[in-house]
C-alpha positions as CSV (number, residue, x, y, z in Angstrom):
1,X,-143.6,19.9,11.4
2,X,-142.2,22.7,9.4
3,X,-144.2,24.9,11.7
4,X,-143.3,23.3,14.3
5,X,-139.7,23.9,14.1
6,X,-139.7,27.4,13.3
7,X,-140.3,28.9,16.7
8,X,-137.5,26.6,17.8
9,X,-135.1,28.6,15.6
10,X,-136.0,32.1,16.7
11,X,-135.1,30.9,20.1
12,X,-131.8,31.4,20.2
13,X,-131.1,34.9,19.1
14,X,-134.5,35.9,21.2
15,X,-132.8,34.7,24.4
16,X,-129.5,36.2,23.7
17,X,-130.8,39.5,22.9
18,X,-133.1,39.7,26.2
19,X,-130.7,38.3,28.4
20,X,-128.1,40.7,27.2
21,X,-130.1,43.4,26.6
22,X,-133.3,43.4,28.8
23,X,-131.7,41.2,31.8
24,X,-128.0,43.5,31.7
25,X,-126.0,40.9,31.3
26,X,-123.0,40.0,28.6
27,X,-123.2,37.6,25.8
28,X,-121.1,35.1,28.1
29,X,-124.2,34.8,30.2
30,X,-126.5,34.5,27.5
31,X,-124.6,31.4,26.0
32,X,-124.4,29.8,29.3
33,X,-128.6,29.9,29.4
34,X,-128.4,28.4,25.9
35,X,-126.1,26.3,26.6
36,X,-128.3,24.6,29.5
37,X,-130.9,24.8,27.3
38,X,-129.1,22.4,24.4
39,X,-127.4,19.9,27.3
40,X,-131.7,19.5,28.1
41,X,-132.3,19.0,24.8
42,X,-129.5,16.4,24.2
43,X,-130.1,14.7,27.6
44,X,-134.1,14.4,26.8
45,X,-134.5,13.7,22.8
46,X,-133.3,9.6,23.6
47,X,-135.7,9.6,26.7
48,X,-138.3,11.1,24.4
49,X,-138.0,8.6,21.7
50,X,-138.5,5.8,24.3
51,X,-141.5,6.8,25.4
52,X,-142.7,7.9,22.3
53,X,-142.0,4.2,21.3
54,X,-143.5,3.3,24.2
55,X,-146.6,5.2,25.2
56,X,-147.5,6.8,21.2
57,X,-147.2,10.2,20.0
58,X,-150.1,12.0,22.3
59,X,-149.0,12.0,25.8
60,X,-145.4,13.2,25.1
61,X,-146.7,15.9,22.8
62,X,-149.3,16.8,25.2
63,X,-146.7,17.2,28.0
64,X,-144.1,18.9,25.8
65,X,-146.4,21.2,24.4
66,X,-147.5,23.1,28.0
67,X,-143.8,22.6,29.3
68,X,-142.7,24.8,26.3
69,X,-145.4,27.2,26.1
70,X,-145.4,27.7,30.0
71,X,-141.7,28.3,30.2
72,X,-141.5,30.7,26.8
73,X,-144.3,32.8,28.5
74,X,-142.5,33.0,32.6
75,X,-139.1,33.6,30.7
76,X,-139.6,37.8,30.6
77,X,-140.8,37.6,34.2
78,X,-137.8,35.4,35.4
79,X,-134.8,36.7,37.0
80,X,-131.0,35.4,35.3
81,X,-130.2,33.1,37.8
82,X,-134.1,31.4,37.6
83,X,-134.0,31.4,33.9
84,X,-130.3,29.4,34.0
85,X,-132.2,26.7,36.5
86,X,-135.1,26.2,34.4
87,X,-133.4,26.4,31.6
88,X,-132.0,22.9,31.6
89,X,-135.6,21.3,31.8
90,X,-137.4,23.2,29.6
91,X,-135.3,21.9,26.8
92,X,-135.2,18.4,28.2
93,X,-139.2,18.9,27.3
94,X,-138.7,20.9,24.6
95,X,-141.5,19.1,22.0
96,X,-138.9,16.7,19.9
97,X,-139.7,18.5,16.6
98,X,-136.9,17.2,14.6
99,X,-137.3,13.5,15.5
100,X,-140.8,13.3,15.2
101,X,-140.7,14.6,11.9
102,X,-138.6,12.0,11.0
103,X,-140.6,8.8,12.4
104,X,-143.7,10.4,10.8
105,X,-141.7,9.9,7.7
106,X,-140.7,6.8,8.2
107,X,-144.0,5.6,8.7
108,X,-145.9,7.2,5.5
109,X,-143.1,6.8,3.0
110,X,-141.9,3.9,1.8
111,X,-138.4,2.8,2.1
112,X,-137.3,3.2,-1.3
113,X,-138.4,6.9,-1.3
114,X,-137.1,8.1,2.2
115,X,-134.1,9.3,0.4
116,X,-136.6,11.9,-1.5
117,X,-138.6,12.6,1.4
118,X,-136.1,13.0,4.0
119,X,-134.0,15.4,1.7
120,X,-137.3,17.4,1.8
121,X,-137.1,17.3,5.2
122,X,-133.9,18.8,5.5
123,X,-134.6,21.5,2.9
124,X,-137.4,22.7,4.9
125,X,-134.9,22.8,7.6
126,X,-133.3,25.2,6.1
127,X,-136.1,27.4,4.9
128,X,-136.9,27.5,8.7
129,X,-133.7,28.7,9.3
130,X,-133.7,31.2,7.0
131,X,-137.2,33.1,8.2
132,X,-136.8,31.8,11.8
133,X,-133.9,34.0,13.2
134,X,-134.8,36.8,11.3
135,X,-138.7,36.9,12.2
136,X,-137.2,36.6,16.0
137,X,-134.6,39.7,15.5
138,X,-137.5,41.6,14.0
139,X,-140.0,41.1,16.9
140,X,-138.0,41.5,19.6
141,X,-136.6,44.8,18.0
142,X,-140.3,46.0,17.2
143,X,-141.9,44.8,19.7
144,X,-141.4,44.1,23.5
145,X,-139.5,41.5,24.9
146,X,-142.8,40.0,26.9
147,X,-144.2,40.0,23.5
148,X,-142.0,38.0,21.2
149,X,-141.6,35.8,23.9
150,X,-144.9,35.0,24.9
151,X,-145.4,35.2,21.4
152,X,-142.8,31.9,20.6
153,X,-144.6,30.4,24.0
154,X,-148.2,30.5,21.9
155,X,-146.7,29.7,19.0
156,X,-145.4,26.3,20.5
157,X,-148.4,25.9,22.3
158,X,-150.2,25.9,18.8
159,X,-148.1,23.8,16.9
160,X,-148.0,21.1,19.5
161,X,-152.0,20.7,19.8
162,X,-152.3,21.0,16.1
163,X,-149.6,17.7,16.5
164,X,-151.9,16.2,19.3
165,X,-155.3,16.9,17.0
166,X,-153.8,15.4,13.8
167,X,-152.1,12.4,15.5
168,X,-149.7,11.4,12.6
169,X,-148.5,7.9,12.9
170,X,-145.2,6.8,13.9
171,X,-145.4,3.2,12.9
172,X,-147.0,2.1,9.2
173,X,-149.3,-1.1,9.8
174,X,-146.5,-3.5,9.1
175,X,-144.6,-2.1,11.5
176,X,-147.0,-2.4,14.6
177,X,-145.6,-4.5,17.2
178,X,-148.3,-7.3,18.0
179,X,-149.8,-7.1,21.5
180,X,-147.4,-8.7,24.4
181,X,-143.9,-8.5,22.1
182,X,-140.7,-7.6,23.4
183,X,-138.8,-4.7,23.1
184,X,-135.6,-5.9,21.5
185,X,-132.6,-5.4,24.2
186,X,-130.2,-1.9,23.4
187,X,-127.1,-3.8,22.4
188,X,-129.1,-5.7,19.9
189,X,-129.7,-2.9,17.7
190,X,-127.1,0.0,19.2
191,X,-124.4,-1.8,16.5
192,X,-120.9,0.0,15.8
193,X,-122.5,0.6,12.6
194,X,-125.2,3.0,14.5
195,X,-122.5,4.5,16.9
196,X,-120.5,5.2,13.6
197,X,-123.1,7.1,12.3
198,X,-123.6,9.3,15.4
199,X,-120.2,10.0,15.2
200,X,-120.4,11.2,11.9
201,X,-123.5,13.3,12.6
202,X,-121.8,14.7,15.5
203,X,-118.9,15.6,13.1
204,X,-121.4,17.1,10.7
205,X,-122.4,19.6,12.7
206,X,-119.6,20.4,14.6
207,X,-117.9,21.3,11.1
208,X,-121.7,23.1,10.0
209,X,-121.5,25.4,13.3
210,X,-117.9,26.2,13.1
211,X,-118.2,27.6,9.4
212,X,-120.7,29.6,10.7
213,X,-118.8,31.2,14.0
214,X,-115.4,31.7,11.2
215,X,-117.9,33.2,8.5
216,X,-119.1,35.9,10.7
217,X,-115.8,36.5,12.4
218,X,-114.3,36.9,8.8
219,X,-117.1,39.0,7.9
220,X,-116.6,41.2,11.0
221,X,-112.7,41.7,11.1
222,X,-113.0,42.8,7.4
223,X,-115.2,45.3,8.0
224,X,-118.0,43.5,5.7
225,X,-120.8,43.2,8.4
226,X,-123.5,44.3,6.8
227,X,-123.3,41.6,3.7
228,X,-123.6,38.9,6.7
229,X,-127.4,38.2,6.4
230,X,-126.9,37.7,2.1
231,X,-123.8,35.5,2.8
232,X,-125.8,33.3,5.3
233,X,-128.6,33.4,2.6
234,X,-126.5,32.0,-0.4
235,X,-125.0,29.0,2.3
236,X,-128.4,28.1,2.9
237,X,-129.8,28.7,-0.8
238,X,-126.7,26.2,-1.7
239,X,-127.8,23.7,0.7
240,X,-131.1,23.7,-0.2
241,X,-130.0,22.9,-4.0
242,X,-127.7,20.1,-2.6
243,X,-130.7,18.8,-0.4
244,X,-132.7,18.5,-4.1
245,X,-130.0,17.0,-5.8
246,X,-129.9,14.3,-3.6
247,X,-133.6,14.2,-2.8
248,X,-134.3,13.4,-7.0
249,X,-131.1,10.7,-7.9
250,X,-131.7,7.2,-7.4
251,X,-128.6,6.1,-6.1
252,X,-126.4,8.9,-3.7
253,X,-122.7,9.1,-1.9
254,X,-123.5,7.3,1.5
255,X,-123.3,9.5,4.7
256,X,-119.5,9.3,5.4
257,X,-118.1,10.0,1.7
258,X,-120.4,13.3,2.2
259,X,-119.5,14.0,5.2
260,X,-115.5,13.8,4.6
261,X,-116.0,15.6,1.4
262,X,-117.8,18.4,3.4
263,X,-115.0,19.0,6.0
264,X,-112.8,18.9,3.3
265,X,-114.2,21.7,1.0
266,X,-114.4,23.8,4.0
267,X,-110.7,23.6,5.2
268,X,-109.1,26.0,2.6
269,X,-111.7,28.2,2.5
270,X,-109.6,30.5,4.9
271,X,-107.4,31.0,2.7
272,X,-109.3,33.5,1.1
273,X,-111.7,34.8,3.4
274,X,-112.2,38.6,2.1
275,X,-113.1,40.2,0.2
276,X,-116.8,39.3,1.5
277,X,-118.2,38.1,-2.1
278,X,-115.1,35.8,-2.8
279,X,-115.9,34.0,0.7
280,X,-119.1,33.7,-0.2
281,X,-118.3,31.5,-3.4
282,X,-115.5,29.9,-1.5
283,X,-118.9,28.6,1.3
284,X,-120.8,27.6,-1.7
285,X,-119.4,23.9,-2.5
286,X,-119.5,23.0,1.2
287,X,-122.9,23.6,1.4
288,X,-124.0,22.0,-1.0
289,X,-123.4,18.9,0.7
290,X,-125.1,20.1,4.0
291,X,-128.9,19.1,3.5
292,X,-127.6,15.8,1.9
293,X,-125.2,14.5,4.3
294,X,-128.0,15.1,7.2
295,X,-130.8,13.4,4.9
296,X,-127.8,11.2,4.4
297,X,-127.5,10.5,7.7
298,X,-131.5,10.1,8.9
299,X,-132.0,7.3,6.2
300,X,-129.1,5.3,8.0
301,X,-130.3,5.4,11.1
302,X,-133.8,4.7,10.0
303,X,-132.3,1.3,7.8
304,X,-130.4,0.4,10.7
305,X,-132.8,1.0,13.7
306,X,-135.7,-2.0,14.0
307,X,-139.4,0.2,13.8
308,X,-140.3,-0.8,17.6
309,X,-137.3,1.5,18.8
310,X,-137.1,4.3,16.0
311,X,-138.5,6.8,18.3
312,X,-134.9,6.2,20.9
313,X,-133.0,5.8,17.9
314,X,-134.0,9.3,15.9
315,X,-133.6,10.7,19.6
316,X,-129.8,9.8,19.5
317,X,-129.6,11.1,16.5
318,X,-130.5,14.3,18.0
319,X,-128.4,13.8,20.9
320,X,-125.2,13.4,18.6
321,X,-126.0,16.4,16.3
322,X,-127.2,18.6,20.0
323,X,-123.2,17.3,20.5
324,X,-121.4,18.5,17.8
325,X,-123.3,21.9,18.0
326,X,-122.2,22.1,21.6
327,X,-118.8,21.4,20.8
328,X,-118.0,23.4,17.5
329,X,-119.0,26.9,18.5
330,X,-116.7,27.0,21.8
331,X,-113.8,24.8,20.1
332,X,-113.8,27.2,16.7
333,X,-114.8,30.3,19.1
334,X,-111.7,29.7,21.1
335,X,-109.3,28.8,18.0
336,X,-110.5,32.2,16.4
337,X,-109.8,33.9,19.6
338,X,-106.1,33.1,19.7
339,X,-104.9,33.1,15.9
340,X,-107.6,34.6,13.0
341,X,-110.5,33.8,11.3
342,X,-108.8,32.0,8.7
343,X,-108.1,29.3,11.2
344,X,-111.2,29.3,12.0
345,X,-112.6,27.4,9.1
346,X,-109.5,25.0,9.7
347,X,-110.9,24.2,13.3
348,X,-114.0,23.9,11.7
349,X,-113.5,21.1,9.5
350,X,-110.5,19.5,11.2
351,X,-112.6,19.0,14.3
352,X,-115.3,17.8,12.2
353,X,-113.0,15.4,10.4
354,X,-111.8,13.8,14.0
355,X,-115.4,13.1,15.3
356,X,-116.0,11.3,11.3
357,X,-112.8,9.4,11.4
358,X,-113.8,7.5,14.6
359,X,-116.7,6.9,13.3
360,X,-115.6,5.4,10.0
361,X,-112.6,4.0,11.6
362,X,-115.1,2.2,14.3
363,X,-117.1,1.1,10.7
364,X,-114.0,-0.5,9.1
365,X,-113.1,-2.5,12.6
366,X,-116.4,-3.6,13.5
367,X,-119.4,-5.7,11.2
368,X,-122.8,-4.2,11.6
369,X,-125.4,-6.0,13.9
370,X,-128.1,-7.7,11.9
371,X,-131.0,-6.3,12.7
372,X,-134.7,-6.5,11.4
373,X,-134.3,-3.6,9.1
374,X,-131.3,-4.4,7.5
375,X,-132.6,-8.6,7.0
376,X,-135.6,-6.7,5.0
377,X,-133.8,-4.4,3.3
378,X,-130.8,-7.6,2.0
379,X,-134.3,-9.9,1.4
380,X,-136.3,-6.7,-1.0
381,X,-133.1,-6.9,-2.9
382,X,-133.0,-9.9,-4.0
């Protein structure tokens, strides 16, 4: 899965660069391709999950798989205006990378060690973010366009039929539903509880994106461009050491103390935003709640969601973080755009900090459904 996900993060600076570079047109035009591209992915990940749940792992792989590497290989022989169109459904059949590696985890581990093995999950995230971008920015500069992106087409291609071959399970064997059940109704297991989390996930990355848009406009308007790439390095590196910190304790802050702790570390940071190595330490201790407010966040919705739905339910959680991305880079963009950089980072953690506050508000006001998962989880307890 690790594999899997890396062509998925050399995507979006591939796509930017040949739209604005091969194609002619400006970077406005190249966000408007990715941004049809991440409304897909949103729209599909739920519809995924439910017919992951519904039909197994194979057939959506199978049909994800050539969608993807079909689309990466026509994109250098597409015009703008067809690559906008198909845009849209390529990513609504993107393969679900992310949520699959998180049912597959579900399934092997047991529950008492998801918080270890979804922290994992999340460092590898970053690591894929950390060579992913970079690998793409180095083959499309090297190389020809038709190449790299052919080459992410194959790439996907691969990774999906290795998925296919290996057929991982998304269910352990006391979590098989028997023949002829039922598949419990939305609202049974959709609680406020579930919503609230989705809200705080949504806020996670809204906050997670917006650093990233104030960082390199910080880094830009002081002149300190060229220590962007170690600066992005060190926020991972920290989030990576926060993701093993929370992987290896026994007992951890639960998602919404992380994530308002997160958006509140990051409001000041502003405040002092050159020079470049003093912003760096001042990004430091709100990263290093990053990987463990997401890991955070996957082993709620896996306690709260019964196993005959995960698939949906890991899809929504997609959906929400797909949201907050959508969200924070315009919001922050347009908040830089009329004051500074500084405010910026404000944006960036306010806006975070409304999305979390209705969902822990919504937490307070409402009792969480009882569902299968949570009965289990109260009866292993006692």
């Amino acid at each position: 899965m690790f594999f899997a996900r890396l062509p998925m993060t050399m995507t979006g600076v591939t796509l930017t660069l040949y739209v604005v570079s091969n194609l002619g047109h400006g970077y406005g035009a190249a966000g408007i391709v990715g941004a049809a591209s991440t409304l897909g992915m949103a729209l599909g990940a739920p519809l995924l999950g439910r017919a992951i749940d519904r039909y197994g792992l194979r057939p959506v792989v199978a049909v994800c798989g050539m969608t993807s590497t079909a689309f990466w290989i026509a994109v250098p022989h597409l015009s703008y205006a067809v690559l906008v169109v198909c845009a849209l459904p390529a990513g609504f059949l993107s393969v679900p990378a992310g949520s699959l590696a998180r049912q597959i985890l579900a399934a092997l581990v047991p529950a008492d060690h998801r918080r270890a093995a979804y922290s994992l999950d999340t460092i590898l995230v970053e690591a894929s973010f950390m060579i992913g971008p970079a690998a793409g920015i180095a083959a499309i500069t090297s190389l020809s366009a038709t190449v790299t992106l052919s080459g992410i087409g194959a790439i996907f291609g691969a990774t999906a039929l290795l998925i296919f071959l290996l057929n991982p399970p998304i269910r352990n064997s006391g979590e098989l539903a028997p023949v002829g059940s039922v598949r419990p109704p939305l609202r049974s297991w959709l609680s406020g509880r579930l919503l609230a989390t989705l809200l705080i996930a949504a806020g996670t990355l809204f906050c997670l994106v917006g650093t990233e848009v104030a960082t390199l406009a910080a880094l830009r308007a002081n002149g300190d461009v060229g220590w962007t790439g170690l600066v992005i390095v060190v926020m991972c590196a920290a989030s990576m050491a926060g993701g093993i910190v929370h992987g290896a304790v026994k007992r951890s802050l639960p998602q919404g103390v992380l994530m308002l702790l997160l958006v509140v570390l990051v409001l000041p940071v502003g405040l002092a935003d050159q020079p470049w190595w003093l912003l760096m330490l001042l990004l430091i201790p709100t990263n290093l709640l990053c990987a463990p407010t997401l890991a955070a966040t996957t082993e709620t919705v896996s306690a709260i969601a019964p196993p005959a739905v995960r698939g949906e339910a890991m899809g929504l959680q997609d959906a929400s973080t797909r949201l907050g991305l959508a969200l924070g880079s315009p919001v922050v963009g347009f908040a830089i755009d009329h004051s500074s950089p500084a405010w910026g980072f404000f944006a960036a953690g306010a806006g975070g900090l409304v999305l979390a506050a209705f969902g822990l508000l919504w937490t307070s006001r409402r009792r969480p459904a009882a569902t299968p998962a949570l009965a289990a989880a109260v009866r292993a307890r006692r």
